[in-house]
N, CA and C atoms as a LAMMPS dump frame, in Angstrom:
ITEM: TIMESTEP
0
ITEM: NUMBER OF ATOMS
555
ITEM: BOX BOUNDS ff ff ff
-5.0000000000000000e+02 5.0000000000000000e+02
-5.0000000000000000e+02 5.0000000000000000e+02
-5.0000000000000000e+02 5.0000000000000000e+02
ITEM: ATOMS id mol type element x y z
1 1 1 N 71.581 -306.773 267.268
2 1 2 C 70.713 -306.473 266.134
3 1 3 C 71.561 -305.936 264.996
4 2 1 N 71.23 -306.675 263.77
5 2 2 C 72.194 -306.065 262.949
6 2 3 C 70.77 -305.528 261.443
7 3 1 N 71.414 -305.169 260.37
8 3 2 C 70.961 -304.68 259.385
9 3 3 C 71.324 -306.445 257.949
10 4 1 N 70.667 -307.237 258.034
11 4 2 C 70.874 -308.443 257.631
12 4 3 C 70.928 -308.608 255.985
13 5 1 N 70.676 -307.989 255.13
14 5 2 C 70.676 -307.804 253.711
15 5 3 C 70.65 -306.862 253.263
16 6 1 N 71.274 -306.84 251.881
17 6 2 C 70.969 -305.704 250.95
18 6 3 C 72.279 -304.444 251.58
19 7 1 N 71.841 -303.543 250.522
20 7 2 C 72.798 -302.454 250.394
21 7 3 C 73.863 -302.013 252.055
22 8 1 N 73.162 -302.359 253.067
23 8 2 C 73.714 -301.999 254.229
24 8 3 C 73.875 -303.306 254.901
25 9 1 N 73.538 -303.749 254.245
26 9 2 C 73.569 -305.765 255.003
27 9 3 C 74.68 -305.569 255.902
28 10 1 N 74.728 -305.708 257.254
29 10 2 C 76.081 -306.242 258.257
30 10 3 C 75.932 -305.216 259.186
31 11 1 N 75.75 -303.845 258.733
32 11 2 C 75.665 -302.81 260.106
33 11 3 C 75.105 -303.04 261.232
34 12 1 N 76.12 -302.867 262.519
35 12 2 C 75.049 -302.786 263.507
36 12 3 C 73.848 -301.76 264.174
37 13 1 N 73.106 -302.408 264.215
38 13 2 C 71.645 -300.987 264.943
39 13 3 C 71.92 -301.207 266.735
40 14 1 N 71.384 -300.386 266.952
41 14 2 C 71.168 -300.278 268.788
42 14 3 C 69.561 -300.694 268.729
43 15 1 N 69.176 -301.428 269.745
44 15 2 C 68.318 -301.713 270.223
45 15 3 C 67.775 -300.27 271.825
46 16 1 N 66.336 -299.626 271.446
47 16 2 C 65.655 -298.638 272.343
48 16 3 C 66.306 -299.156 273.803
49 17 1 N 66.98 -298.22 274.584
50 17 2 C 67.007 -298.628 275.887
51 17 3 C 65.664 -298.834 276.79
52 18 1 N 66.04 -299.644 277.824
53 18 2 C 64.55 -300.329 278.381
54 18 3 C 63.609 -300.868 278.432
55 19 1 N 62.776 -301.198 278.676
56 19 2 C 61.673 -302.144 278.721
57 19 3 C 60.716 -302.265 277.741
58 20 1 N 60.392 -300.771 277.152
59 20 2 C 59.36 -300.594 276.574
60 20 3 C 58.97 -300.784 275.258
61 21 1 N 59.84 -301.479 275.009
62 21 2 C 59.853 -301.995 273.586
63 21 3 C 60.267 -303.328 273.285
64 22 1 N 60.156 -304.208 272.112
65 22 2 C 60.581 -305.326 271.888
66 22 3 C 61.539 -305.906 270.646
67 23 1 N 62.77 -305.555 270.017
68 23 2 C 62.842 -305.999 269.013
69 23 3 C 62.724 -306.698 268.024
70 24 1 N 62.182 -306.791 267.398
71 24 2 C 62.663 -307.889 266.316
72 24 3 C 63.514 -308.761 266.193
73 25 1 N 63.422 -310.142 266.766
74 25 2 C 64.676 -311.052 266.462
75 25 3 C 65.378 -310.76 264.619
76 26 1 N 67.099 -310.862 264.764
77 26 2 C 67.238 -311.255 263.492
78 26 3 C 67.115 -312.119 262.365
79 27 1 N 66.831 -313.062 263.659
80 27 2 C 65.885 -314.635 263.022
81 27 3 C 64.185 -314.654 262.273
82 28 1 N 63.837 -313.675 263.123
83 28 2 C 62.072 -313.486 262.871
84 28 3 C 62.197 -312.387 261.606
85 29 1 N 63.021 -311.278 261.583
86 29 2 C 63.578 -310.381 260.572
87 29 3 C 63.791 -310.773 259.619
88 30 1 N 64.731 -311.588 259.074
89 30 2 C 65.008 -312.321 257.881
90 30 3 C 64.251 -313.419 257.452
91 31 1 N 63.392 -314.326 258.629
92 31 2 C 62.022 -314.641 258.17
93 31 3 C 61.051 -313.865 257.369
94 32 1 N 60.601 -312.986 258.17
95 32 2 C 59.616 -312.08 257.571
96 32 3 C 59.92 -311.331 255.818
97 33 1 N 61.112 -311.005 256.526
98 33 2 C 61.578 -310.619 254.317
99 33 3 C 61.77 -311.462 253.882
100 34 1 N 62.084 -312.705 253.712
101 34 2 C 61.97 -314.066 253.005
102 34 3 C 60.549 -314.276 253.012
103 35 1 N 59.565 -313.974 252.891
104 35 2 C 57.717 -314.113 253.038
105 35 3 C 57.7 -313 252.307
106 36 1 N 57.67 -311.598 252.414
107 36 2 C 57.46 -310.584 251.769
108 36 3 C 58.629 -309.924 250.493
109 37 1 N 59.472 -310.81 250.154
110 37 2 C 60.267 -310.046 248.596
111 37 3 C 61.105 -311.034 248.908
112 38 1 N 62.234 -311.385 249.061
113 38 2 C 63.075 -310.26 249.998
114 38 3 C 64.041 -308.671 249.431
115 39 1 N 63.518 -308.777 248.026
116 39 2 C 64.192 -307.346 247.66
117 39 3 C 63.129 -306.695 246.875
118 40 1 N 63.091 -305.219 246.743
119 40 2 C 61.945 -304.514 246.199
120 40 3 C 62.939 -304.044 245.137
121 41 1 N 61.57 -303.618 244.593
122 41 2 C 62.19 -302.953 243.307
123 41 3 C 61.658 -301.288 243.702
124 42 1 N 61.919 -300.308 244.463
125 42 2 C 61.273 -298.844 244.625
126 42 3 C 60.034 -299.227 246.059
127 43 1 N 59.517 -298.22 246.394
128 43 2 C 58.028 -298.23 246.609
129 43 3 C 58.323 -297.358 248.742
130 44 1 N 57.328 -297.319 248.628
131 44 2 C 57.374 -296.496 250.441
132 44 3 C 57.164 -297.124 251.204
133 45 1 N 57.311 -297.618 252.37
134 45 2 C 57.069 -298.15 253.588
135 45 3 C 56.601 -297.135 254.695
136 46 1 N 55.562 -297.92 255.778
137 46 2 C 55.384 -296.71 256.914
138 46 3 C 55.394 -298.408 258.187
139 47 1 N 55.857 -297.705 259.1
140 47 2 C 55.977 -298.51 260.202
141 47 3 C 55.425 -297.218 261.208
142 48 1 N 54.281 -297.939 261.965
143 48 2 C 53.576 -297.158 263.015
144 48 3 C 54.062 -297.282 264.471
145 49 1 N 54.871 -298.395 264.521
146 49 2 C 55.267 -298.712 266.252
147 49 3 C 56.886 -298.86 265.75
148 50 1 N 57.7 -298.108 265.026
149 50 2 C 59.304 -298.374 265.131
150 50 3 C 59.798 -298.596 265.696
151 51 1 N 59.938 -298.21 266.912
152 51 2 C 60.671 -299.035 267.97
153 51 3 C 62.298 -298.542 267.534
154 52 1 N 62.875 -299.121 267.353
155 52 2 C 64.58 -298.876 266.928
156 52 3 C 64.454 -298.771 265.3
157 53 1 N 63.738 -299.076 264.326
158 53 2 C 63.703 -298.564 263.143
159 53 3 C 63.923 -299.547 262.551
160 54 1 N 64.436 -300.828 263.338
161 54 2 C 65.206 -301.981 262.222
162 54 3 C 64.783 -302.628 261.398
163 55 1 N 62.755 -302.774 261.274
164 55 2 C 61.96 -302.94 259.866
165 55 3 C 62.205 -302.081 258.744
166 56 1 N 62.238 -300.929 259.018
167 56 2 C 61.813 -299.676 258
168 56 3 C 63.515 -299.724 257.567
169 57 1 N 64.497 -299.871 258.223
170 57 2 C 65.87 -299.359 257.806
171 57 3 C 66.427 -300.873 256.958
172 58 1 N 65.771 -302.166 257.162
173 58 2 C 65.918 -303.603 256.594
174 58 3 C 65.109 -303.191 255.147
175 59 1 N 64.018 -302.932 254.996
176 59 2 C 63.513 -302.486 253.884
177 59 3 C 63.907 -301.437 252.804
178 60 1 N 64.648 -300.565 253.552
179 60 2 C 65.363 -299.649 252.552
180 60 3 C 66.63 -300.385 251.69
181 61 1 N 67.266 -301.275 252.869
182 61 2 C 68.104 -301.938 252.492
183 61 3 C 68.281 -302.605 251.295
184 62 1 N 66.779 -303.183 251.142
185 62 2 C 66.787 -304.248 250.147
186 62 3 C 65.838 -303.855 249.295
187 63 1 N 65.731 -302.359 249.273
188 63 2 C 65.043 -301.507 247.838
189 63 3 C 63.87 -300.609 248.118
190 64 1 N 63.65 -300.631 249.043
191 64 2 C 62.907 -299.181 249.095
192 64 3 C 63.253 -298.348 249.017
193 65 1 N 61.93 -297.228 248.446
194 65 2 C 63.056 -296.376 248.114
195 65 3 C 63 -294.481 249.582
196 66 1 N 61.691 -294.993 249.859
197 66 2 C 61.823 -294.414 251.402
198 66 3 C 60.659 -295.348 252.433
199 67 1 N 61.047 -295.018 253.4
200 67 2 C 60.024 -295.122 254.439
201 67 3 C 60.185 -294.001 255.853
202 68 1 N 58.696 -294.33 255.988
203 68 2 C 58.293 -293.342 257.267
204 68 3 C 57.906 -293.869 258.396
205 69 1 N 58.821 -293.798 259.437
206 69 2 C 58.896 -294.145 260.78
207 69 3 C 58.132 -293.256 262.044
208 70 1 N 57.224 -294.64 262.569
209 70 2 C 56.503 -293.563 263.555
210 70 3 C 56.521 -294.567 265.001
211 71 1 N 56.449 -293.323 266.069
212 71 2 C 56.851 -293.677 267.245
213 71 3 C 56.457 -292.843 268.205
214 72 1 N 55.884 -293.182 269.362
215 72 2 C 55.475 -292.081 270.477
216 72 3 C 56.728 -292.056 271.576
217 73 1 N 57.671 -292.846 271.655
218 73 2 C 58.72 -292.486 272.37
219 73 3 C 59.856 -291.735 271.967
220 74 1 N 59.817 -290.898 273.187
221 74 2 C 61.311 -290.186 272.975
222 74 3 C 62.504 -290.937 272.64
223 75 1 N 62.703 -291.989 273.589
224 75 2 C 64.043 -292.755 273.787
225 75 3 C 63.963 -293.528 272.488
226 76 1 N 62.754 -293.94 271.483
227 76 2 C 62.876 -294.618 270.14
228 76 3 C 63.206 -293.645 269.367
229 77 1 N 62.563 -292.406 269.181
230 77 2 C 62.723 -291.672 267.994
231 77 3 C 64.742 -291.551 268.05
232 78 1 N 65.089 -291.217 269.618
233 78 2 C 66.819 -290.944 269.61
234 78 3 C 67.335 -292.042 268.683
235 79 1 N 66.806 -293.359 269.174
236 79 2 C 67.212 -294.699 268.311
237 79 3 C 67.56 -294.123 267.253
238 80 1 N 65.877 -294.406 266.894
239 80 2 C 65.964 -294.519 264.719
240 80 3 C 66.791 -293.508 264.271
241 81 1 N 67.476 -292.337 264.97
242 81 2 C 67.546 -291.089 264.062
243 81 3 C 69.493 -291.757 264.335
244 82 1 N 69.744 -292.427 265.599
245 82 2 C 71.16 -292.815 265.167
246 82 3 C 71.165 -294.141 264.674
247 83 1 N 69.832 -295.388 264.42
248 83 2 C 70.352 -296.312 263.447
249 83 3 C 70.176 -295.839 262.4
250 84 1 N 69.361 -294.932 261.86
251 84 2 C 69.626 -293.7 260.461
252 84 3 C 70.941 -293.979 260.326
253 85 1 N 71.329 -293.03 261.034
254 85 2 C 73.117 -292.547 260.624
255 85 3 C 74.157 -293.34 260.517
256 86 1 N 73.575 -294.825 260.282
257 86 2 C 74.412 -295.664 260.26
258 86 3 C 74.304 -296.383 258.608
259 87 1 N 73.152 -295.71 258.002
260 87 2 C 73.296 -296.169 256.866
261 87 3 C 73.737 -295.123 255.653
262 88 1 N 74.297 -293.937 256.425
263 88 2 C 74.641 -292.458 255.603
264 88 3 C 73.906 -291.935 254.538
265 89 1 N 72.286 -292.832 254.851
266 89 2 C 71.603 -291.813 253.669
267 89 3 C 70.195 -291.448 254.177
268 90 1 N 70.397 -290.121 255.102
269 90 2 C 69.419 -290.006 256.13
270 90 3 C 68.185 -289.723 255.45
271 91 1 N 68.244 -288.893 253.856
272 91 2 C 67.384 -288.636 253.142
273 91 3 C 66.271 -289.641 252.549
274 92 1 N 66.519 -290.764 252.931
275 92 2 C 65.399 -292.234 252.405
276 92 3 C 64.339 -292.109 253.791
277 93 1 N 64.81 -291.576 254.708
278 93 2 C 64.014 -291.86 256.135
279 93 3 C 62.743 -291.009 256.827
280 94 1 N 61.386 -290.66 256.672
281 94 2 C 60.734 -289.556 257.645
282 94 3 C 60.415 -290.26 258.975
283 95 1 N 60.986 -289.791 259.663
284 95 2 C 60.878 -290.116 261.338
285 95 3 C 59.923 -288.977 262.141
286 96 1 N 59.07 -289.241 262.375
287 96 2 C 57.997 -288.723 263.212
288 96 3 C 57.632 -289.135 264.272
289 97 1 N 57.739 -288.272 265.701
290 97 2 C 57.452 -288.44 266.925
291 97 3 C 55.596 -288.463 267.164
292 98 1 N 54.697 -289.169 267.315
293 98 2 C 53.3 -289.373 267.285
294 98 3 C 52.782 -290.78 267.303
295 99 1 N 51.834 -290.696 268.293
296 99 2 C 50.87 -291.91 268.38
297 99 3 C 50.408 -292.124 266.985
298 100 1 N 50.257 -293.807 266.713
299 100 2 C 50.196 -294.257 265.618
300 100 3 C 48.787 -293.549 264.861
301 101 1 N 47.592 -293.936 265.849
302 101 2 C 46.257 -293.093 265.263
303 101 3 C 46.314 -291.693 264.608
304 102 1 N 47.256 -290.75 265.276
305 102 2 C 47.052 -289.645 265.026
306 102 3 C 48.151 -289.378 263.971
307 103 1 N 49.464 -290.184 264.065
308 103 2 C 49.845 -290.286 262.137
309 103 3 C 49.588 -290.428 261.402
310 104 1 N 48.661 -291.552 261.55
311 104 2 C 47.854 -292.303 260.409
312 104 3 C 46.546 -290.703 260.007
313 105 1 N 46.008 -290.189 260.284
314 105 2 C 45.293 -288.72 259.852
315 105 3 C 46.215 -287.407 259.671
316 106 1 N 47.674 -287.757 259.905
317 106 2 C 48.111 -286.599 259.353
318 106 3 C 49.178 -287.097 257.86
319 107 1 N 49.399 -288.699 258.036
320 107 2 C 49.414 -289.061 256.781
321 107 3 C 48.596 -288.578 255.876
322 108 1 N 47.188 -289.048 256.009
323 108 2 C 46.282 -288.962 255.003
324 108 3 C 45.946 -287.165 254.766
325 109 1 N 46.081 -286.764 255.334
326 109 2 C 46.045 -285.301 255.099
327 109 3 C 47.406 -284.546 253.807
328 110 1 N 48.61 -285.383 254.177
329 110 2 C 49.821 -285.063 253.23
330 110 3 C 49.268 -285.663 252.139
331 111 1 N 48.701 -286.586 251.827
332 111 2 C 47.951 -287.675 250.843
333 111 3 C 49.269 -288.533 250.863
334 112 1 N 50.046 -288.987 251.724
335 112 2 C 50.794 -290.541 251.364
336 112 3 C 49.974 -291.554 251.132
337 113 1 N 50.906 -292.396 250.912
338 113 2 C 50.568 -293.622 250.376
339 113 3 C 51.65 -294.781 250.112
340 114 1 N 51.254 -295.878 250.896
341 114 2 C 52.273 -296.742 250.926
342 114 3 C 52.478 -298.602 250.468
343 115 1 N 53.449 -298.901 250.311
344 115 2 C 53.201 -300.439 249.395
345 115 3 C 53.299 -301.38 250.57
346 116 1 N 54.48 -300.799 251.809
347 116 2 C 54.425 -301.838 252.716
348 116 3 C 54.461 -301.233 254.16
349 117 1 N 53.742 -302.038 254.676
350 117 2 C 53.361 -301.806 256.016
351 117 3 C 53.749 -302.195 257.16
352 118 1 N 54.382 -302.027 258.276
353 118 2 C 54.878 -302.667 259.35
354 118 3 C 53.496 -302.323 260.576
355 119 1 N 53.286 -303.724 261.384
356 119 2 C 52.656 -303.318 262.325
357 119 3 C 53.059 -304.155 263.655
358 120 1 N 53.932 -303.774 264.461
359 120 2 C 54.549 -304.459 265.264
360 120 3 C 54.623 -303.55 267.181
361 121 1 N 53.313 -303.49 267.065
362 121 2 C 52.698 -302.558 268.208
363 121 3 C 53.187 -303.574 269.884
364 122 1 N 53.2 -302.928 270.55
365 122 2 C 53.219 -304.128 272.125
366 122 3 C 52.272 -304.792 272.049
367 123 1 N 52.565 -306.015 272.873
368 123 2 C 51.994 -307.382 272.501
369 123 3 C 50.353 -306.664 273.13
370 124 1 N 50.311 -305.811 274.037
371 124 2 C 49.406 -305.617 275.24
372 124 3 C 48.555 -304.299 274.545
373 125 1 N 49.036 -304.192 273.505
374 125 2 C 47.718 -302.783 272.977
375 125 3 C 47.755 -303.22 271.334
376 126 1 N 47.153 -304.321 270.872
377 126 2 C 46.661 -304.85 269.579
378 126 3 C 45.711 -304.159 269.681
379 127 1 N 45.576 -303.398 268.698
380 127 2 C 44.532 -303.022 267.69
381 127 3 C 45.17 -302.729 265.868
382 128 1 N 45.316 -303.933 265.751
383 128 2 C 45.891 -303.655 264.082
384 128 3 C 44.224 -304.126 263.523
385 129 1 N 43.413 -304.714 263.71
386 129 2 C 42.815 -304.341 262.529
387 129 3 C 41.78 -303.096 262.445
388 130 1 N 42.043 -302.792 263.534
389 130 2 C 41.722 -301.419 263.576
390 130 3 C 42.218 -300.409 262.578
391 131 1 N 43.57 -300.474 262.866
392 131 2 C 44.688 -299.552 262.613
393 131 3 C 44.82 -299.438 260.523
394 132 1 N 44.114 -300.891 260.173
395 132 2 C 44.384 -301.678 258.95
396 132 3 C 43.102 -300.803 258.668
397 133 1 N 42.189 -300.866 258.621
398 133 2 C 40.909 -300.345 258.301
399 133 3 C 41.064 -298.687 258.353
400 134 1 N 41.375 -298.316 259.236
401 134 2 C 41.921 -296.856 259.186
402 134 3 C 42.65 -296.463 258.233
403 135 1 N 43.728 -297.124 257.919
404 135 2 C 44.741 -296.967 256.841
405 135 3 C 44.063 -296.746 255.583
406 136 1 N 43.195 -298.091 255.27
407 136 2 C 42.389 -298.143 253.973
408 136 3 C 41.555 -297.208 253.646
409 137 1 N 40.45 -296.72 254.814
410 137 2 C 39.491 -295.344 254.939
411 137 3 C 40.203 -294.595 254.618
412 138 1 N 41.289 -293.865 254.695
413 138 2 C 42.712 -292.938 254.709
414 138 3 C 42.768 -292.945 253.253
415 139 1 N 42.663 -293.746 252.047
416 139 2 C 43.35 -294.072 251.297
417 139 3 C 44.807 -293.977 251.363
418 140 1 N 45.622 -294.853 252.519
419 140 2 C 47.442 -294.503 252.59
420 140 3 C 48.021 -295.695 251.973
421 141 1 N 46.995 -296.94 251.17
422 141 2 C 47.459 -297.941 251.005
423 141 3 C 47.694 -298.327 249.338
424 142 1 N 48.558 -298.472 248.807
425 142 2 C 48.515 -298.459 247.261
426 142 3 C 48 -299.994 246.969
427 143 1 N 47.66 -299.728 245.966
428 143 2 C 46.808 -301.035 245.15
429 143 3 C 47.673 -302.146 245.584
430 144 1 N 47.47 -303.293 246.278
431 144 2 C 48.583 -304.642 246.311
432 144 3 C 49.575 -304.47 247.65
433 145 1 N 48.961 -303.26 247.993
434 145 2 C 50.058 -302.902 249.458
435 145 3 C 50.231 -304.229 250.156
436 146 1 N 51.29 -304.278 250.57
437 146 2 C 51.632 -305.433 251.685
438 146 3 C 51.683 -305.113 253.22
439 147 1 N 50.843 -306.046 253.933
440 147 2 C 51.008 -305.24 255.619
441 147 3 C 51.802 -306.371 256.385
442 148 1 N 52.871 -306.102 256.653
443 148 2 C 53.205 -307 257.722
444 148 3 C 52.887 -306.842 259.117
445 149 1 N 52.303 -307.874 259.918
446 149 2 C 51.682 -307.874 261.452
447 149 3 C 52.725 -308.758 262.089
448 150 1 N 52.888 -308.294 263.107
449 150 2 C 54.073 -309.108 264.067
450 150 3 C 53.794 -308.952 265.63
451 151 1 N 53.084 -310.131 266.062
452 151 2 C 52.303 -309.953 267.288
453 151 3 C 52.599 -311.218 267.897
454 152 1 N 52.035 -311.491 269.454
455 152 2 C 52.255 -313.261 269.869
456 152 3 C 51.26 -313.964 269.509
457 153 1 N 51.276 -315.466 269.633
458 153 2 C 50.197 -316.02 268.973
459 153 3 C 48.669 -315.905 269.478
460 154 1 N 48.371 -315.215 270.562
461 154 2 C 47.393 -314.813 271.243
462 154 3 C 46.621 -313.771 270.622
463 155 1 N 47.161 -313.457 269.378
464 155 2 C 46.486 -311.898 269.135
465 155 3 C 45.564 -312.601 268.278
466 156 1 N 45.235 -313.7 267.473
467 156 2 C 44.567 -313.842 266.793
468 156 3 C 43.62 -312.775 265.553
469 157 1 N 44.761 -312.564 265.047
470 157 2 C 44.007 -312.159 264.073
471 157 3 C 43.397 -312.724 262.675
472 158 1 N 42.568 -312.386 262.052
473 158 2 C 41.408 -312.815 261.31
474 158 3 C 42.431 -312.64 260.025
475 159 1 N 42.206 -314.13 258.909
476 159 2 C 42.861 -314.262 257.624
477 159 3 C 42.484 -313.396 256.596
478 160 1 N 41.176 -312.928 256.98
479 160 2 C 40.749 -312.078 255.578
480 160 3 C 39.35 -311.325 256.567
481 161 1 N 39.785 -309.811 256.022
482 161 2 C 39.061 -308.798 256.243
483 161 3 C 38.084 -307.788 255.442
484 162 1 N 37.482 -307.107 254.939
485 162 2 C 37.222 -305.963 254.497
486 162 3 C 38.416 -305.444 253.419
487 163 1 N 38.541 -306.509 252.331
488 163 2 C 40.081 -305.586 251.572
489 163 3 C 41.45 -305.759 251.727
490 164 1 N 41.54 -307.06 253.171
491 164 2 C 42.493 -307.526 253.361
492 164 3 C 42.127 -309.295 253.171
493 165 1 N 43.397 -309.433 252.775
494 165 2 C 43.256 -311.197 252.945
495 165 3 C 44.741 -311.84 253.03
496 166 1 N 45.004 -312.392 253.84
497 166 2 C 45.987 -313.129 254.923
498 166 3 C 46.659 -313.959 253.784
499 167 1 N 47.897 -314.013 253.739
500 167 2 C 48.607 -314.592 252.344
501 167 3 C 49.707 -315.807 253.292
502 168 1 N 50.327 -315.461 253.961
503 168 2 C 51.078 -316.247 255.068
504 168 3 C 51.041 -316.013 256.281
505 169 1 N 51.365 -317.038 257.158
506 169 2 C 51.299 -316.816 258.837
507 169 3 C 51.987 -317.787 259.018
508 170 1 N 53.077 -317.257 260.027
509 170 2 C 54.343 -318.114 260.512
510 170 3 C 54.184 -317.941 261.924
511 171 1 N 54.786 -319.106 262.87
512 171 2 C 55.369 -318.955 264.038
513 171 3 C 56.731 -319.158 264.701
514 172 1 N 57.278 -318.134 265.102
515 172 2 C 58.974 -318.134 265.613
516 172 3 C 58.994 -318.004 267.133
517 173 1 N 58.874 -319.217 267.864
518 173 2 C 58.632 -318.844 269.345
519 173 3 C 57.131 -318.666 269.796
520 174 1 N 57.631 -317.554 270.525
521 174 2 C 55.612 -316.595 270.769
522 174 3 C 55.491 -315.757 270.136
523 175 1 N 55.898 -315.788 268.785
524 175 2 C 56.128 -314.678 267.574
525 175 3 C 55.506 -315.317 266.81
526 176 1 N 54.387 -314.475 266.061
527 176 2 C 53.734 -314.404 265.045
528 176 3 C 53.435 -313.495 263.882
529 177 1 N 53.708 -313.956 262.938
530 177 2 C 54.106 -312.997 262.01
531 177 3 C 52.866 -313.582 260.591
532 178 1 N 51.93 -312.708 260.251
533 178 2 C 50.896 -312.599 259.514
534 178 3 C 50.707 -311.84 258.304
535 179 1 N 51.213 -311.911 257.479
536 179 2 C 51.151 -310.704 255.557
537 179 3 C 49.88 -311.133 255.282
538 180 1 N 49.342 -309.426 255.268
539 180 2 C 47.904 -309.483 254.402
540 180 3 C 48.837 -308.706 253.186
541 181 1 N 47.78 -309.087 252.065
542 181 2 C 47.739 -308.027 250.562
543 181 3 C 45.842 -307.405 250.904
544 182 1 N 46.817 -306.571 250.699
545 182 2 C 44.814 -305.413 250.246
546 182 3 C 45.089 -305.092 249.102
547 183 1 N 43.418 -305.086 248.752
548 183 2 C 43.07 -305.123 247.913
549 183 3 C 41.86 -303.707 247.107
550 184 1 N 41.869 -302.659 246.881
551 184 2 C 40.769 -302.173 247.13
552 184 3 C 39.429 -302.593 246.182
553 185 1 N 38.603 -302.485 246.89
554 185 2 C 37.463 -302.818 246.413
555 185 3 C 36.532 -302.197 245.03
């Protein structure tokens, strides 16, 4: 796994030891930011299932200007906090140990608010449009926010929701990768 564009383009990341997680191919990675920019100009990111960090730390890369990483494992949070330190600017990063639900209400309590979204949960506990609707109730989503979903093709999720509406959907393997824009109403 490496760090594929932008300011840190080439570094290598560690992938979470064990089972319990899935990375991101670098193939499906540089897909997905070729669909969504591939470079920003500023703005926040929150990723709810980080895993090793390598969405949220690819996005800083190529212009964000922070994001906030969330994760209920121990052995991920160790990850992200040393693929952090591989880009020497630990200050772009909030890494928080917590189930995604219960970030997502202590987000909205700080009043964040974010442009892009990672949702790349185990294939075996989908609930993103759950998680998407929560966000929006929250107000954590800025006008035009982008959500990226990254699930197998089994998850079927719906092109247009309540404020969301499905802009691309790709398949890489048993990888599926889905960008809504919301919209608020």
């Amino acid at each position: 796994m490496r760090i594929i564009a932008g300011e840190y383009g080439g570094r290598r990341l560690k992938a979470v030891p064990g089972m319990k997680t899935r990375p991101t191919t670098d193939k499906v990675k540089e897909a997905m930011f070729n669909m969504i920019g591939p470079y920003f100009d500023g703005g926040q990111s929150l990723d709810l299932f980080a895993g090793s960090g390598g969405l949220s730390i690819e996005a800083v890369s190529r212009g964000i200007t922070t994001a906030t990483l969330i994760d209920h494992q121990y052995q991920a949070i160790k990850t992200i906090k040393d693929n952090i330190a591989v880009t020497k600017h630990p200050e772009r990063f909030n890494v928080y140990k917590n189930d995604a639900s219960r970030a997502i209400q202590v987000l909205a309590r700080k009043g964040a608010q974010f442009d892009l979204v990672f949702f790349d949960p185990p294939y075996k506990q989908q609930q993103i449009v759950k998680m998407m609707t929560q966000l929006q109730e929250e107000h954590l989503l800025s006008q035009a926010a982008t959500v990226v979903c990254e699930t197998n093709q089994e998850a079927n999720l719906p092109l247009q929701f309540a404020g969301f509406t499905g802009v691309k959907r790709a398949n890489y393997g048993i990888t599926q990768v889905t960008i809504y824009q919301f919209e608020e109403g």
